[in-house]
C-alpha positions in Angstrom: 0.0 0.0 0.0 1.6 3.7 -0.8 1.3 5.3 2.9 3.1 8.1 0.6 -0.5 9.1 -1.1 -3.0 8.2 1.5 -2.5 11.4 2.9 -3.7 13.1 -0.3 -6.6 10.9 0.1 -7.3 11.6 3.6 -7.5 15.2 3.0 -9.9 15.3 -0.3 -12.3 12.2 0.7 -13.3 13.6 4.6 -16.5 14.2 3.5 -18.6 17.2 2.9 -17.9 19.0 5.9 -14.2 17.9 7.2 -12.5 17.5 3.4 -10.1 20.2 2.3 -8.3 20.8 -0.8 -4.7 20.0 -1.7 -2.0 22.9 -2.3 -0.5 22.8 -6.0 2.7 20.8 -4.9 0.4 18.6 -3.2 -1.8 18.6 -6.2 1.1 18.3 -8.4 2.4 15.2 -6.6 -0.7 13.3 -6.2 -1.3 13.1 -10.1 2.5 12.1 -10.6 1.4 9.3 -8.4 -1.5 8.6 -9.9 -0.2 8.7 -13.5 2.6 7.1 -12.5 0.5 4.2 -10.8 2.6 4.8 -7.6 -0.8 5.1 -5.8 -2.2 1.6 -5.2 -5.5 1.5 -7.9 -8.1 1.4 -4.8 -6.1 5.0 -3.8 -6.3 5.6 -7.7 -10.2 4.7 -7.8 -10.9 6.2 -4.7 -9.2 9.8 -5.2 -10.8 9.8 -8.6 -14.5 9.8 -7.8 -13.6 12.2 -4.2 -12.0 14.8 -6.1 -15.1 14.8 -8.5 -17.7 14.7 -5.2 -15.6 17.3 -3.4 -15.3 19.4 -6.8 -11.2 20.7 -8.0 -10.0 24.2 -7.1 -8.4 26.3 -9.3 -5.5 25.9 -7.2 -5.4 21.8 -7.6 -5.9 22.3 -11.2 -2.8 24.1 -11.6 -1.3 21.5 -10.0 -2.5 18.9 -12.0 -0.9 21.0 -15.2 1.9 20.7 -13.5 2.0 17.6 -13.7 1.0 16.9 -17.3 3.3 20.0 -18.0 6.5 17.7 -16.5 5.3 13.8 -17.8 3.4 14.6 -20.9 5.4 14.7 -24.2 4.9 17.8 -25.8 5.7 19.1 -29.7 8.3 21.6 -30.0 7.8 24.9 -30.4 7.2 26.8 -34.6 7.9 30.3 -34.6 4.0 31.0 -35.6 1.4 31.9 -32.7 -0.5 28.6 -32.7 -4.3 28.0 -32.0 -4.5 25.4 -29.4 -8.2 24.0 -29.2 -9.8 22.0 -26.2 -11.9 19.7 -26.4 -13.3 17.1 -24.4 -10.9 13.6 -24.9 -14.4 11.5 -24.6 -16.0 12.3 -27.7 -19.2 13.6 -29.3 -22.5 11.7 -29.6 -25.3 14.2 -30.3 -24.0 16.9 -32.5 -21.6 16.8 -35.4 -17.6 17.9 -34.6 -17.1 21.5 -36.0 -13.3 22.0 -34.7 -11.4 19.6 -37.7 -13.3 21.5 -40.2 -13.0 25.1 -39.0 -9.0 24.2 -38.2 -9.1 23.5 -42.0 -10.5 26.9 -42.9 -8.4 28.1 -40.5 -5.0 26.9 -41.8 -5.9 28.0 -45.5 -5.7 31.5 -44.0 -2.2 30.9 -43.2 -2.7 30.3 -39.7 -1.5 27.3 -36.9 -3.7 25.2 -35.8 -3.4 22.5 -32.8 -5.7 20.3 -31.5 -5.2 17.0 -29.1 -7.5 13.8 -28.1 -7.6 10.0 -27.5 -9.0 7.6 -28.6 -13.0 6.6 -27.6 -13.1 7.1 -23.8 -15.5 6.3 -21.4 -18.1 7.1 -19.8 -19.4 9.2 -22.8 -18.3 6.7 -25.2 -18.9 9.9 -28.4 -16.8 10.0 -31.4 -13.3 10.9 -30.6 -11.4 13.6 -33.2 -9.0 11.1 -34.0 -12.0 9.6 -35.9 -13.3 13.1 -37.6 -9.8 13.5 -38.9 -10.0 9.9 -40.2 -13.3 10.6 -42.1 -12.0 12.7 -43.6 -8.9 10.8 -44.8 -6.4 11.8 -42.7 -5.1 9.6 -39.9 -2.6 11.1 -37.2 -1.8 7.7 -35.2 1.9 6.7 -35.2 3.3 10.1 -36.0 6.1 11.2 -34.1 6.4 14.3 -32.5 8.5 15.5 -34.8 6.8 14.7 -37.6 3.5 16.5 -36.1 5.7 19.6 -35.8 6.5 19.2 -39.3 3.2 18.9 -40.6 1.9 21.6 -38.3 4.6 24.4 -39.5 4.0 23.0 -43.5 0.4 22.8 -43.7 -0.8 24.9 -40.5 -2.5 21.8 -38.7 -1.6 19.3 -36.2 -3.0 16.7 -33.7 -1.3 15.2 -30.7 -2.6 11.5 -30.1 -2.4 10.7 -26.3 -2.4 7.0 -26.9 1.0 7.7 -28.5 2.3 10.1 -27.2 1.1 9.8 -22.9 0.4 6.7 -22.1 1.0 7.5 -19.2 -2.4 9.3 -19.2 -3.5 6.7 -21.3 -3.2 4.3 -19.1 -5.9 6.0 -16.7 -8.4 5.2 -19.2 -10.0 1.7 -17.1 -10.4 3.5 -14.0 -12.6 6.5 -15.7 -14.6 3.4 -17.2 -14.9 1.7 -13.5 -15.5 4.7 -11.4 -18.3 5.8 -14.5 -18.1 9.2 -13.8 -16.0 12.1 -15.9 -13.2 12.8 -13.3 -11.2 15.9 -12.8 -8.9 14.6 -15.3 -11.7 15.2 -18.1 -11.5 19.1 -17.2 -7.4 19.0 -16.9 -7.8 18.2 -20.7 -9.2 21.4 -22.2 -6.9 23.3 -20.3 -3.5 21.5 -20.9 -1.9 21.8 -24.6 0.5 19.1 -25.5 2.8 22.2 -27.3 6.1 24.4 -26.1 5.6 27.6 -28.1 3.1 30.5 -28.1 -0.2 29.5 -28.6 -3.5 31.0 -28.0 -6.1 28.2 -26.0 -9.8 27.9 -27.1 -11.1 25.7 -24.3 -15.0 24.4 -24.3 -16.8 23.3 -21.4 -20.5 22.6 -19.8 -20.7 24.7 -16.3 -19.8 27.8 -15.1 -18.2 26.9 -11.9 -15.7 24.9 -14.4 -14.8 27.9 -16.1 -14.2 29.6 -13.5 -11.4 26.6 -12.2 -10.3 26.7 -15.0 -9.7 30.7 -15.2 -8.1 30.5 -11.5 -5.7 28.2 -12.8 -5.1 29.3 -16.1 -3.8 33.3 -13.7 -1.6 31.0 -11.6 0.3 30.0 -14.4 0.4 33.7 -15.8 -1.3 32.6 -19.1 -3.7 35.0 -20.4 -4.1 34.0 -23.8 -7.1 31.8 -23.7 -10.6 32.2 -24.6 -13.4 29.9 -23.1 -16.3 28.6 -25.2 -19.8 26.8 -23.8 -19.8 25.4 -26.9 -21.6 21.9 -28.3 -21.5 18.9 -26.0 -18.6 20.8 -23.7 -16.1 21.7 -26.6 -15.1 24.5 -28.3 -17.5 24.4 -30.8 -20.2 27.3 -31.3 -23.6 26.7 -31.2 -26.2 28.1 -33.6 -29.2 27.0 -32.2 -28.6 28.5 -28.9 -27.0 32.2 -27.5 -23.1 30.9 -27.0 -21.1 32.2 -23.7 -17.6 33.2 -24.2 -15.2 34.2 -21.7 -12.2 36.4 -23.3 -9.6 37.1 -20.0 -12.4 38.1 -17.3 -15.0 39.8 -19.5 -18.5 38.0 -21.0 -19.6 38.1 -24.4 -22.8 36.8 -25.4 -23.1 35.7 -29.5 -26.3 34.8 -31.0 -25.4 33.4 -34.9 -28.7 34.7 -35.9 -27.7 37.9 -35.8 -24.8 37.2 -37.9 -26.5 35.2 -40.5 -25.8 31.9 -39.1 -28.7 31.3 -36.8 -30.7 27.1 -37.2 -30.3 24.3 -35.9 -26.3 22.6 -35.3 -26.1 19.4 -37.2 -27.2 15.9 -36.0 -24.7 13.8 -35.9 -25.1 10.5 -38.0 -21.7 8.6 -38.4 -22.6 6.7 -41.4 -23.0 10.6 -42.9 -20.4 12.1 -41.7 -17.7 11.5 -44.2 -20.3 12.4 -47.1 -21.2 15.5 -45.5 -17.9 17.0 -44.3 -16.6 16.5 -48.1 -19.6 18.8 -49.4 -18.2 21.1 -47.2 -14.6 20.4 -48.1 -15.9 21.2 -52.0 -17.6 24.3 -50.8 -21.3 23.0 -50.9 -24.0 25.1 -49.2 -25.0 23.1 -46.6 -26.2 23.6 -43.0 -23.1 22.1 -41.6 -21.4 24.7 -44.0 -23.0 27.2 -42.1 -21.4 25.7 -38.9 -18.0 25.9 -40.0 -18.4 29.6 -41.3 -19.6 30.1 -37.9 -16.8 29.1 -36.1 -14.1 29.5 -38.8 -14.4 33.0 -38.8 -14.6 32.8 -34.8 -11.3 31.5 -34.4 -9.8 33.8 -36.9 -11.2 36.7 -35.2 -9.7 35.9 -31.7 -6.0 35.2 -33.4 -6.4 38.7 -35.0 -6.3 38.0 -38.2 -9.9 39.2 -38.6 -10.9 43.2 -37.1 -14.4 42.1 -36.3 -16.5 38.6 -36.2 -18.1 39.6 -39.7 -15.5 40.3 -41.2 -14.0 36.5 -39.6 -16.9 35.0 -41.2 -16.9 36.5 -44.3 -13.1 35.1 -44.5 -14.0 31.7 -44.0 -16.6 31.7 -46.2 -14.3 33.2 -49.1 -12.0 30.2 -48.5 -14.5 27.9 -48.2 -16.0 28.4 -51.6 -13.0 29.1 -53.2 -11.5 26.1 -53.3 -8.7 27.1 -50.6 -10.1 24.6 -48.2 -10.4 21.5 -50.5 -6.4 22.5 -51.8 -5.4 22.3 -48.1 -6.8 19.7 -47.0 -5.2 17.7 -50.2 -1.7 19.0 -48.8 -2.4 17.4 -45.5 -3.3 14.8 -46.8 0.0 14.5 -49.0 2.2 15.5 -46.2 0.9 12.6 -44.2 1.1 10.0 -46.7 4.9 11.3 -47.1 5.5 11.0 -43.6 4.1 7.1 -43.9 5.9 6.6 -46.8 9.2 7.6 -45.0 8.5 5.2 -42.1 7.6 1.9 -44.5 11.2 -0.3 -44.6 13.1 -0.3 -47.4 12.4 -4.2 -49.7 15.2 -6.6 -48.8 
């Protein structure tokens, strides 16, 4: 048994009146035990499903990027500010996946774009965005970090696969499935951003109170560059069908897409569809998953700056999308990848 971590346990896992919260070191060095599976898994288990009872502070979240920050393998740094997105590891279910489709529009405007997931994770079970990049041909397992830097600083776009690349993290996966609940770790993953340079974080989530953890600890880590999203099924992904809540560094703004020209209804998500309908938007189609993508497109390339205003982001990302920059870029991805592959096949005899 690991006297070391009961402690940590002790203090979290009191109940509702006696419990108190860990410091960041102590924070800090109970998820180095846990990922490192120093912590026996009945500690593991049982600090899981307190912490989400007791709720994390933004104080223990910090520490908890400290710790991904020192064990998680991270790509090296590109000159270019990068646009790091968050979203949550366990996957979508109800509505379609916007991000891999706006970081497409994105990168034809000459911009960086990082995202990061695993592969289908419990208790949600929804379709990872390792899957939404599949669909649309392009398939990030087995790349090296390296190579992912190389691919994100020649075509713009990059995705960090934690089954590759953490499995440290990875290997956390069965007791999220046996505890069934989404624990702190779910929230640690919008904030944290497998990447050493500048980059500007788009994080989603569901509830206030998590923004506001993840605001606390964002400040004690002196990182202002971040904008927070409740966006569809906790990512980053705007709604239409609904007003959309952003936090941009400690002021709310409140978007409605119908005053934009974007208002309806956000796509269903069908998986048997979904490679169909992401390629009409790929070949600039007018669709109402087109309208999606416009809709967050020009978003994103209003908060990097390369847009003045939203309407003028939107009208951006419509421009590329319907003139073919979009469907050119996402042909180079696809190239660049296949190189990659090519590279890593062994040589005949």
């Amino acid at each position: 048994m690991s006297l070391e971590f009961r402690p940590f346990l002790q203090k979290i896992g009191s109940g509702q009146h006696t419990s108190k919260s860990l410091s960041r070191t102590e924070a800090e060095q109970a998820l180095t035990m846990i990922l490192k599976q120093e912590a026996t898994p009945a500690q593991i288990g049982a600090f899981l499903i307190a912490h989400r009872i007791k709720r994390p502070t933004g104080v223990e979240m910090a520490g908890f990027l400290d710790a991904y920050n020192s064990l998680g393998a991270s790509i090296p740094a590109i000159s270019p500010l990068v646009l790091s997105l968050g979203c949550p590891y366990d996957g979508r279910d109800r509505t379609v996946p916007i991000s891999p489709l706006a970081s497409l529009v994105v990168a034809s405007a000459g911009e960086k774009v990082l995202a990061h997931g695993a592969t289908q994770m419990p208790t949600k079970y929804g379709m990872p965005l390792i899957e939404v990049w599949q669909a649309l041909g392009i398939d990030w397992q087995g790349l090296t970090l390296g190579q992912i830097q190389a691919v994100l600083l020649g075509t713009g776009l990059g995705f960090w696969y934690q089954p590759d690349h953490f499995p440290l993290a990875q290997g956390l996966v069965t007791y999220r499935e046996q505890i069934g609940k989404r624990p702190p770790l779910a929230t640690l993953e919008l904030l944290w951003s497998p990447y050493l340079g500048n980059y500007h974080l788009i994080a989603g989530f569901v509830h206030p109170p998590t923004e506001q953890v993840m605001a606390e600890a964002l400040a004690l880590h002196d990182f202002q560059s971040f904008t927070t999203v409740k966006g569809l099924e906790g990512s980053c992904d705007l709604p239409r069908d609904r007003a959309v809540i952003i936090g941009l560094a400690g002021q709310r703004l409140i978007l409605h897409s119908r005053d934009f020209g974007f208002g309806g209804s956000d796509p269903v998500l069908v998986r048997s569809e979904l490679p169909r309908q992401m390629q009409e938007v790929v070949n600039g189609a007018t669709t109402e998953l087109q309208k999606s993508v416009i809709w967050n497109a020009g978003f994103y390339l209003w908060r990097l700056g390369r847009a003045d205003h939203l309407e003028q982001g939107c009208q951006l990302a419509t421009e590329l999308l319907t003139g073919g920059k979009v469907q050119q870029k996402l042909a180079e991805l696809q190239v660049a990848i296949a190189k990659l592959r090519d590279r890593n096949q062994p040589s005949a005899g």
